[in-house]
N, C-alpha and C positions, 0 to 999 in steps of 0.2 A: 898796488897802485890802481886809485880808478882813474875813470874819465873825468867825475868832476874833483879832481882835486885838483889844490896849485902847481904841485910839483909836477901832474901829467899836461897840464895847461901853458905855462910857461917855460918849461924845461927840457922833458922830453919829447912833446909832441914837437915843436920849434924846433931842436935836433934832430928828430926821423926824418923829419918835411925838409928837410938842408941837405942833412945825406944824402935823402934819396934824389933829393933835386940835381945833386950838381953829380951823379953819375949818372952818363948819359948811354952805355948800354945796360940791358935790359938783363943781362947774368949777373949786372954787379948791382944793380937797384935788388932783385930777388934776394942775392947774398944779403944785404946791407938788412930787408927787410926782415929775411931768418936771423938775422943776428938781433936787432932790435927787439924783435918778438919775442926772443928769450930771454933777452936781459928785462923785458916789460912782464913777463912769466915767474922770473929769476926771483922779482922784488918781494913776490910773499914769500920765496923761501925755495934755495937752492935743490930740493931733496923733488920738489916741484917740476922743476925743470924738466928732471931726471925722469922722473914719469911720464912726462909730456916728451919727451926723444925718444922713450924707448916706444913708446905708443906709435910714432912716427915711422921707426925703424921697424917694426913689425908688419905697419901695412905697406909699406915702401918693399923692404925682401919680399913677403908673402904675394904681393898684388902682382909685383914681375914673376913668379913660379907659377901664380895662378895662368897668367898669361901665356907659358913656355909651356907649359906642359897637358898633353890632352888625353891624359888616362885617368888622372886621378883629381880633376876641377873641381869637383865636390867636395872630396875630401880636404883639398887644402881649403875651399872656402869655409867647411865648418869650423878647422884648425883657426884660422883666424877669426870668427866671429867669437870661439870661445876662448883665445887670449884676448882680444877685447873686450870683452865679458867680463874676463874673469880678473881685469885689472880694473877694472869698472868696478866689481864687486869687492874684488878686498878695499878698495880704499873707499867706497861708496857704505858698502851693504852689511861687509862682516859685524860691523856693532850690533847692526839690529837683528841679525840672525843671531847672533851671540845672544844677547839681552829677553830674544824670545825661546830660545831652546833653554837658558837658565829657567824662566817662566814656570816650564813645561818641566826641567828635571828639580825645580823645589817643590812643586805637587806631589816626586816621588821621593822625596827627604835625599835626595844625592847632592854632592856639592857641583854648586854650578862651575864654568867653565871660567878661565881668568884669562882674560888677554889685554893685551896693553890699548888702550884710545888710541884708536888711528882718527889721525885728523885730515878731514874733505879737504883735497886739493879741488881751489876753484875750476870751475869749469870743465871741469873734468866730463861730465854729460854731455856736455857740448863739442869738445874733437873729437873724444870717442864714436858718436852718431857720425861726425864728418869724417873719419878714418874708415868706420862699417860702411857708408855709404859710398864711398870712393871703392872698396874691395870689390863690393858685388856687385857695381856699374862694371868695373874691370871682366868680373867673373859672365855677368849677362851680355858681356861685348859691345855694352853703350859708348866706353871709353878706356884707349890704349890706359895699359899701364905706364904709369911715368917712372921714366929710368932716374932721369935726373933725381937723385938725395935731395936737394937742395931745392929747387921745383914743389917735392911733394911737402917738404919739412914747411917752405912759406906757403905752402895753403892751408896746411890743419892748424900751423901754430900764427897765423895772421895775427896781430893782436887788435887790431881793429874790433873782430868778434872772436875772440879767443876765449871768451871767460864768460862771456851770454846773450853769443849769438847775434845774428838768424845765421841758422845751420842754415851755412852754404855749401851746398855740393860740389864736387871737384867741377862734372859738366858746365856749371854756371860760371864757373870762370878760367876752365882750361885753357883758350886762345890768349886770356888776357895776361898768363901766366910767360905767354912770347911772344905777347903784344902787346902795350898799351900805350896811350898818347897821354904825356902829363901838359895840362891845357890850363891856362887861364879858366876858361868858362868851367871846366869840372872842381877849382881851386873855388871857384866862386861858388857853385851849385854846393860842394861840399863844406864850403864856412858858414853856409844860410842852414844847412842842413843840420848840421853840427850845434849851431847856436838853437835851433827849435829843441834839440834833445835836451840840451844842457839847461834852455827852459824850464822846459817840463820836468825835468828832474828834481833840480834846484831849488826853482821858484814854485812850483806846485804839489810837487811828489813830496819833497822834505817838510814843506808845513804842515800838511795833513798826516803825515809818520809822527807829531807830535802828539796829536791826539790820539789817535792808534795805539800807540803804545801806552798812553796814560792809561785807555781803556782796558784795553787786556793785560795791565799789572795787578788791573781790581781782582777780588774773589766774585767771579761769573754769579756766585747766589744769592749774592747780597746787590749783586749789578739792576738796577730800577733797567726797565722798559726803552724808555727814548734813549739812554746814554748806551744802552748794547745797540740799537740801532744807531745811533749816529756812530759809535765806532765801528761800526762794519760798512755802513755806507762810505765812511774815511778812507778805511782799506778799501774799498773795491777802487776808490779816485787814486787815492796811493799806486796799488800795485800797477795799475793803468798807465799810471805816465812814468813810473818809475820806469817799466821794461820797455813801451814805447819808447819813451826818454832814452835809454841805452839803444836800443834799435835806432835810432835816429843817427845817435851820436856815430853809430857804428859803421850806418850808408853812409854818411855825410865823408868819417875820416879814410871809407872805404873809396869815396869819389876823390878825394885830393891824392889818392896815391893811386888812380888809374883804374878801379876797377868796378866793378858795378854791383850790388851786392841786392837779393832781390827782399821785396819790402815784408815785413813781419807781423804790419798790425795794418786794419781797415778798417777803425774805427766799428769795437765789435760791441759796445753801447747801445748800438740801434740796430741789430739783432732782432729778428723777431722770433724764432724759435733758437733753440740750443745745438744744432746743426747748421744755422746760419751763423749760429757766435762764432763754432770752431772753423767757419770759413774765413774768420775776420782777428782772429785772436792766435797769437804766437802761432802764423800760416806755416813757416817753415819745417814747423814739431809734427803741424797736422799732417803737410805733407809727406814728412819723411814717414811716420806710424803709416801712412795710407799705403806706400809707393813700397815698402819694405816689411810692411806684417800686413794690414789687411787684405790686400791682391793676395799676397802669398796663401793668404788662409783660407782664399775663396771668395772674399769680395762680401759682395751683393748676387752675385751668380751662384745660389747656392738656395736650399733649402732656407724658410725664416727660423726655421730654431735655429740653424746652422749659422745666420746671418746674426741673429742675434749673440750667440755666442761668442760670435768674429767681434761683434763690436764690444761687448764686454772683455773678451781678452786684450783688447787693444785698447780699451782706456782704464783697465788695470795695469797694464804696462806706462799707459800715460800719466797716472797717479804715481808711480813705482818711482818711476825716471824721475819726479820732480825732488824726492825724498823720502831716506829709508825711513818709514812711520807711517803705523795703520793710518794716520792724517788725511795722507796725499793722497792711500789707498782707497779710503771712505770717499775722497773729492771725487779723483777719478771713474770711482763706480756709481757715484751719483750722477756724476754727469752721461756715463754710459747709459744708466736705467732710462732719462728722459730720452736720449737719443733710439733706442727701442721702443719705448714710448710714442714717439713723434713716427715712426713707421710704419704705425699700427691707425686703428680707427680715431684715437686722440691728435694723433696727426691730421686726420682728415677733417676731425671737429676744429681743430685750431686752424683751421685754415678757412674754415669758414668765417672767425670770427672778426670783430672790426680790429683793425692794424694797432690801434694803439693797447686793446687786450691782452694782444701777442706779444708787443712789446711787454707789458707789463709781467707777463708771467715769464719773459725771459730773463728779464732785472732780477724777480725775484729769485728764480730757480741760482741766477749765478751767484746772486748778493749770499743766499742762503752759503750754498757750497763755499761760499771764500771762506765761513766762518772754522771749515774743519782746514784748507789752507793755511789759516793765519794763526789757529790754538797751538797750544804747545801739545796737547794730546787730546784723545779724543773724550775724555772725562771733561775736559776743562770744555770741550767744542760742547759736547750736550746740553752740559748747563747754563752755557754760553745762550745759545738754542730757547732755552728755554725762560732766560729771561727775558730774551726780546720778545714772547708772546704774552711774557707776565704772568708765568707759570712759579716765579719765588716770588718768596713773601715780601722783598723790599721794590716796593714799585715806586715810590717818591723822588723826585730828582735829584740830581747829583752835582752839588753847585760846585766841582772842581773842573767840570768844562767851561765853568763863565770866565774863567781864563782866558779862554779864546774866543769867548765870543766878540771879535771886535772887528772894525771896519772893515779893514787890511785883507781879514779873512774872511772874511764876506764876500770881499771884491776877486781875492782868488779863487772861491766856492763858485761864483757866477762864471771867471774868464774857463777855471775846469768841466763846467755843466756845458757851454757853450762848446768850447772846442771840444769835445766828444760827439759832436753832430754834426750834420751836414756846412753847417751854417758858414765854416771857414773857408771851407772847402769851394764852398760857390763863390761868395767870396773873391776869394780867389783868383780863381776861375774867370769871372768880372774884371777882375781888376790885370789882369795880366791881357784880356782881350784888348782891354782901352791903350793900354799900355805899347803894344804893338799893332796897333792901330792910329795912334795919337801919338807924335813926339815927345811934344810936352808934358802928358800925361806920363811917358814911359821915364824923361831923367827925372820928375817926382817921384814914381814908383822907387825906380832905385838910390835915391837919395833918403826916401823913407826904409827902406831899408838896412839900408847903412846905416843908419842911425838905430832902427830899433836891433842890429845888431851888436853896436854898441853899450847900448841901454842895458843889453841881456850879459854880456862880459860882464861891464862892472857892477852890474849889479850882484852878481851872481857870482864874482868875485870879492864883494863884499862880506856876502855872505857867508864865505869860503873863509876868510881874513879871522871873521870873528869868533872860530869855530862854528858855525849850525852844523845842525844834525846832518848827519849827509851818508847815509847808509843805502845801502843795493842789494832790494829783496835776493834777488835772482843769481848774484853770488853764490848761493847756498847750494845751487844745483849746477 
């Protein structure tokens, strides 16, 4: 089940938001919400579940032992970070360890190893960080362990961000976990919020996945020049609103059920180096890598080889995390090389240079890396690579995008360019001064609201009716 489907739109969301509304304390809205969560968990598949309780049940015992006991703290934190690991890794990892030790024993004529496809339970990346993170808060004495079952079970298994994110830490919302006020104003802050993601998703994310995909069905050698760059400029607009778009959806349905979930994206477009992107781009991931392996490994306190090492083991772990495949591998350590790069004397030149340079070579550097992100391997990403510089032989255009070349998408290529800058934002900004400044100005603000609220349901329910495409990069991981 996603967010924008009909059945989570009309059906279930409308009966979680009734439940939890009309129980009025605060053990049975939690209960109501772990129950919901599972059965929202349940729907790709019972055996799912089952992994996602025992994953619960692990940090839940282990975090109260961590807590009780003051002789052996270390030990049981490693004890638990490697059954979270190590549940992480068979249902994540085993394939491609499998798939590459075959590699390696058909070079010595032995027969390779046979095991059955294990299939990625969604989200799985994502409570497991939120389980590890919750341990070794316990374990560093940032925060008690939670006795309550029931407590720790509706924070990891929230389904708001159950499936992708933003890793939220237990700290960011332990009080709200025996506290919170369900309000008008948060119902509302949270349907404005809610309808922007389901925007973005919908109306932005899915029509640009159209072309995306037509692109990389092509064979990458015969793919001409413009048509490998317009499909990766696609995907970079794609995967952008598509996880915004979820993160949106995620705060919005996180404020109608009381709690506050902290933001994911900041607009990481206008970026001017690759260290300012990972400030603005899936924050929560950066931060949890920063707070839980970089400190630990020495920071920036530390020798530059040292420092540098730190950063490439931590955004090989960041490639790792998004997907078992040299892909995410080559992403993540591309983006580590610039960030080493950017510490050194290239850093110092780029900072000299004029603002929109620095932009431009951020677009680049990420545009480039989305392309090993989005291939199905890394043979297909090279030559991928190499046609957008017009390194193969067919460079003439490829008249199967004039499909799309039409108004519609035009006009959504402009509303996507724009809202990835400041430009809404101030916007905004403006309009909400005038707004609480001015009466009359503020019941038009929200009369226009309410309407383009509107406008975005059924539209976007439309959309939904008649099957479109409606798929979610970030399931995968």
């Amino acid at each position: 089940m996603i967010f924008s489907s009909l059945l989570f739109l009309y059906i279930f969301l409308p009966v979680a938001l009734l439940l939890f509304s009309v129980s009025k304390h605060i053990a049975y809205q939690n209960a109501i919400l772990f129950c919901v969560s599972l059965l929202f968990y349940s729907w790709g598949g019972i055996t799912y579940a089952i992994i996602l309780l025992l994953s619960i049940v692990v940090n839940w015992g282990l975090g109260i032992l961590i807590e009780r006991t003051t002789k052996r703290k270390k030990q049981l934190l490693v004890v638990t970070i490697i059954l979270n690991l190590l549940i992480l890794f068979i249902y994540k990892y085993a394939n491609f360890f499998v798939d590459n030790c075959n590699t390696l024993i058909s070079i010595c004529g032995k027969p390779p190893i046979i095991i059955k496809k294990i299939v990625l339970p969604i989200g799985i990346s994502f409570y497991t960080f939120q389980g590890l993170s919750y341990v070794i808060d316990v374990y560093r004495g940032i925060v008690p362990a939670q006795k309550n079952f029931i407590k720790l079970g509706t924070y990891i298994s929230m389904f708001p961000q159950l499936i992708a994110g933003p890793i939220v830490r237990y700290k960011e919302i332990q009080k709200q976990l025996d506290y919170r006020k369900l309000s008008w104003d948060n119902l509302y802050e949270g349907i404005c919020r809610f309808t922007l993601g389901i925007a973005r998703k919908v109306l932005i994310a899915n029509q640009f996945a159209l072309v995306v995909d037509k692109v990389f069905a092509q064979n990458p050698e015969t793919l001409p020049a413009a048509t490998a760059w317009i499909g990766i400029l696609c995907y970079s607009i794609q995967i952008y609103y598509d996880f915004a778009g979820y993160s949106d959806m995620a705060i919005g349905l996180g404020k109608m059920l009381g709690f506050s979930f902290p933001e994911n994206f900041n607009l990481p477009y206008i970026a001017k180096s690759i260290k300012d992107f990972w400030r603005r781009w899936h924050i929560t991931l950066s931060a949890w890598f920063k707070d839980y392996l970089y400190i630990p490994l020495g920071g920036n306190r530390c020798s530059k080889k040292r420092l540098y090492l730190n950063l490439y083991v931590v955004f090989f772990c960041t490639g790792f995390w998004h997907g078992a495949s040299w892909n995410f591998i080559v992403w993540g350590l591309l983006h580590g090389t610039f960030l080493v790069l950017e510490r050194g004397k290239f850093g110092l030149l780029l900072e000299k240079c004029p603002s929109f340079l620095q932009h431009i070579y951020t677009l680049f550097v990420v545009v480039i890396a989305w392309v090993f992100f989005r291939a199905e391997n890394l043979s297909f990403a090279l030559e991928y690579i190499k046609s957008m510089f017009g390194l193969q032989s067919n460079t003439l255009s490829n008249p199967f995008l004039w499909e799309y070349a039409t108004w519609s998408n035009y006009f959504i290529l402009v509303i996507a360019i724009v809202c990835s800058t400041k430009i809404i934002s101030r916007a905004k900004d403006t309009v909400t001064y005038c707004a609480n400044t001015n009466q009359v100005v503020s019941v038009f603000f929200y009369v226009m609201i309410a309407i383009f609220i509107v406008f975005i349901i059924v539209t976007s329910t439309t959309y939904l009716v008649v099957g479109a495409y409606n798929p979610f990069i970030y399931f995968r991981f």
